[in-house]
C-alpha positions in Angstrom: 108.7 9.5 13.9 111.6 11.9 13.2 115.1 12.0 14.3 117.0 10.0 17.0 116.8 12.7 20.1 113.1 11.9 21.9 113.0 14.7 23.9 108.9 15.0 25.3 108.0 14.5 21.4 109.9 11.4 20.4 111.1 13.9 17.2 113.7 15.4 18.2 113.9 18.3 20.3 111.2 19.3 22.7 108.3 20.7 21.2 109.2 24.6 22.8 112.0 24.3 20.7 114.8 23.2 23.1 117.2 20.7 22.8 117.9 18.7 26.2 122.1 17.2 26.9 122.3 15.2 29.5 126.1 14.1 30.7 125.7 10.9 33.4 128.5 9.8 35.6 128.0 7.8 39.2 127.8 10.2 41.9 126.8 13.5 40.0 129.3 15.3 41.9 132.3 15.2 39.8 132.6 13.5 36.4 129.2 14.9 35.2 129.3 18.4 37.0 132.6 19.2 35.5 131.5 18.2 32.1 127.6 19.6 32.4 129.3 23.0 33.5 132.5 23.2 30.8 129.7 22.3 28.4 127.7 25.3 29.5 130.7 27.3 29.2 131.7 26.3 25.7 128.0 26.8 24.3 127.9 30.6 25.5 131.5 31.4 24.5 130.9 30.1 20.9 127.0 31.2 21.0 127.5 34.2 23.0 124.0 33.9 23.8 122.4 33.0 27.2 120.5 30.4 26.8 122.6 28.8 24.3 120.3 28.7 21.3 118.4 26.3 23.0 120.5 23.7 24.1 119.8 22.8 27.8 122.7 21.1 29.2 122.0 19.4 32.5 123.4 16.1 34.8 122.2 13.3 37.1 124.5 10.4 38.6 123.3 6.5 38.5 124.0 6.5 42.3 123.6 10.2 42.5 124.0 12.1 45.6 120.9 14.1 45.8 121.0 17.4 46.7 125.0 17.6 47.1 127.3 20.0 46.2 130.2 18.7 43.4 133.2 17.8 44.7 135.7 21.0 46.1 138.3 19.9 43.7 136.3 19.5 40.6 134.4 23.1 41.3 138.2 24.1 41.3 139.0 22.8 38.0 135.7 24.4 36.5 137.7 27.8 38.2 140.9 27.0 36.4 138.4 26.9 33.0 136.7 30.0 33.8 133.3 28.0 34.1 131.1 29.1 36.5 130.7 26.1 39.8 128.2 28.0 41.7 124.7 26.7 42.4 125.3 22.9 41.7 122.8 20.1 43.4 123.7 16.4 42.7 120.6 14.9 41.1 119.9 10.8 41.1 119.2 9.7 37.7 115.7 9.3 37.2 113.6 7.7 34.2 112.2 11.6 33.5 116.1 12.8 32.8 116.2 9.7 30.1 112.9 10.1 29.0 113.2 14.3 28.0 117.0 13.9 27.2 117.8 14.6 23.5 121.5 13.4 23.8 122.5 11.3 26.3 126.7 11.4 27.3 128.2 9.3 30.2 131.6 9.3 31.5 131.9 4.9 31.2 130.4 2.1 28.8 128.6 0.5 31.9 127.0 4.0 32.7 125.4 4.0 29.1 124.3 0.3 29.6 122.7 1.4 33.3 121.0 4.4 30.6 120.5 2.5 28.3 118.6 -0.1 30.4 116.3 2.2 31.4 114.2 1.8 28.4 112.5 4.7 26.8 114.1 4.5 23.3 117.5 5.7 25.1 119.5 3.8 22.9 120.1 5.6 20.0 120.9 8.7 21.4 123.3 7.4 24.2 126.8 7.6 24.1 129.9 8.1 26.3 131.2 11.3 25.7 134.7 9.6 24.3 132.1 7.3 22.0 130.5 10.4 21.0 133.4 12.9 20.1 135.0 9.9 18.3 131.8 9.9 15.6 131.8 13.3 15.7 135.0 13.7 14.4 134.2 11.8 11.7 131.1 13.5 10.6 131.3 16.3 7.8 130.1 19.2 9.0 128.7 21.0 5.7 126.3 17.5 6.0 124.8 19.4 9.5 122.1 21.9 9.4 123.6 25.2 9.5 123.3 27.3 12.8 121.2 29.7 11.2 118.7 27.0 11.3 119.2 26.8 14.4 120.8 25.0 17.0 118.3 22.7 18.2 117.9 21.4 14.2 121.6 21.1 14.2 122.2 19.2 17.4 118.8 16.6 16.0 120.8 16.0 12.9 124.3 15.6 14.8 123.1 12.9 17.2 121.3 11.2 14.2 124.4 11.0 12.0 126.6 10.0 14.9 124.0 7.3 15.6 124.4 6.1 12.0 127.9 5.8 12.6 128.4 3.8 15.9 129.2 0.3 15.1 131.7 1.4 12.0 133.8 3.4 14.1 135.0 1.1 16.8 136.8 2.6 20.1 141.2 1.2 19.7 140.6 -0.4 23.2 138.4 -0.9 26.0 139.5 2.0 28.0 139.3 4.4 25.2 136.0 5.5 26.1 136.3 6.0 29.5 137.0 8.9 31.6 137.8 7.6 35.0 136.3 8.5 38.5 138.8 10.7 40.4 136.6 10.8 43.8 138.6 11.0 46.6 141.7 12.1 44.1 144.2 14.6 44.7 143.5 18.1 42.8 146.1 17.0 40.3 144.3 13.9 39.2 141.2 16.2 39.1 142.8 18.7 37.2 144.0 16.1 34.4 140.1 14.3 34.7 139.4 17.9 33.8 141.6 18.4 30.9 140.1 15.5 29.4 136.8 16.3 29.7 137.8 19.3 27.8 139.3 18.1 25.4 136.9 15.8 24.4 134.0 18.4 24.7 136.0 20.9 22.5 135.2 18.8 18.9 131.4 18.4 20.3 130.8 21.9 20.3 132.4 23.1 17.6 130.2 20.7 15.4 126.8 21.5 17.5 127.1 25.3 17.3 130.1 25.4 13.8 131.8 27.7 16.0 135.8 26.8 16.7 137.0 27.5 20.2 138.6 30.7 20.4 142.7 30.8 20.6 
């Protein structure tokens, strides 16, 4: 066995060459659709490419509310970001999402333990999103493949060396990895739920694609 991501191979990476993120938050219809959609958003502004080199980003909720649409005020933060909130169904997390997911990112600790839990080798390749930018930060990026590889080989190697990090790299305090629920929020709380998001998206896809954000 190669790699930490399990995708359908257990190598890393699913075997027609894709490369499967899956963000997880509670009801799938804020947290996770604001970060599944600004993560879209990122990969084809830095990638300028459709289907994002093959990086399939995608959510589900641990008490998911199938077959709903996200949240009015997180579809309008997407807006303010220029991501695109159209066509969005809630999903309830299901042991296929872990099982074909190459990256696993949840919006709270006890959301990566309910992942985690599952089973299916999850562990290594589950983070919070917070977790996960943290190690990411602190990974070189001329170690990574470069995106001439291509992305999928990148994104394997990322999630690997991040892995190999966790446990040296220790969150400041409890709350640091947590992005908190704003259901049933004003749009102002939303708005700043969305900002963080961002911002802690913004170092993860600069190192899977080695593209800064544009200014």
């Amino acid at each position: 066995m190669r790699g930490i991501g399990t995708g359908t191979t257990g190598t890393g990476g699913s075997p027609n060459g894709s490369f499967r993120i899956l963000h997880v938050s509670t009801g799938n219809v804020c947290r996770s659709p604001i970060t599944e959609r600004l993560t879209r958003h990122a990969l084809a502004d830095r990638l300028g490419d459709p289907l994002w080199g093959g990086l399939i980003v995608e959510s589900a909720g641990t008490w998911g509310h199938e077959g709903a649409p996200m949240e009015a005020n997180a579809a309008t933060v997407l807006t303010d970001f220029g991501a695109d909130p159209s066509g969005f169904v809630g999903r309830e997390l299901l042991d296929d999402h872990v099982i074909r997911a190459d990256l696993v990112l949840t919006a709270t600790r006890d959301h990566r333990a309910q992942v985690i839990s599952m089973g299916h080798s999850a562990g290594l390749r589950t983070f919070t999103l917070k977790e996960f930018t943290r190690l990411v930060r602190a990974i070189d990026p001329a170690t990574l493949p470069p995106l001439e590889d291509g992305a999928v080989e990148r994104a394997v190697a990322l999630v690997r060396a991040a892995a190999a990090l966790r446990g040296w790299l220790l969150a400041p305090t409890a709350e640091a990895d947590e992005v908190f629920d704003p259901y049933g929020a004003p749009l102002p709380f939303f708005r700043s739920i969305g900002d963080e998001i961002n911002e802690a998206l913004d170092p993860v896809v600069t190192a899977l694609t080695g593209v800064p954000a544009r200014t």
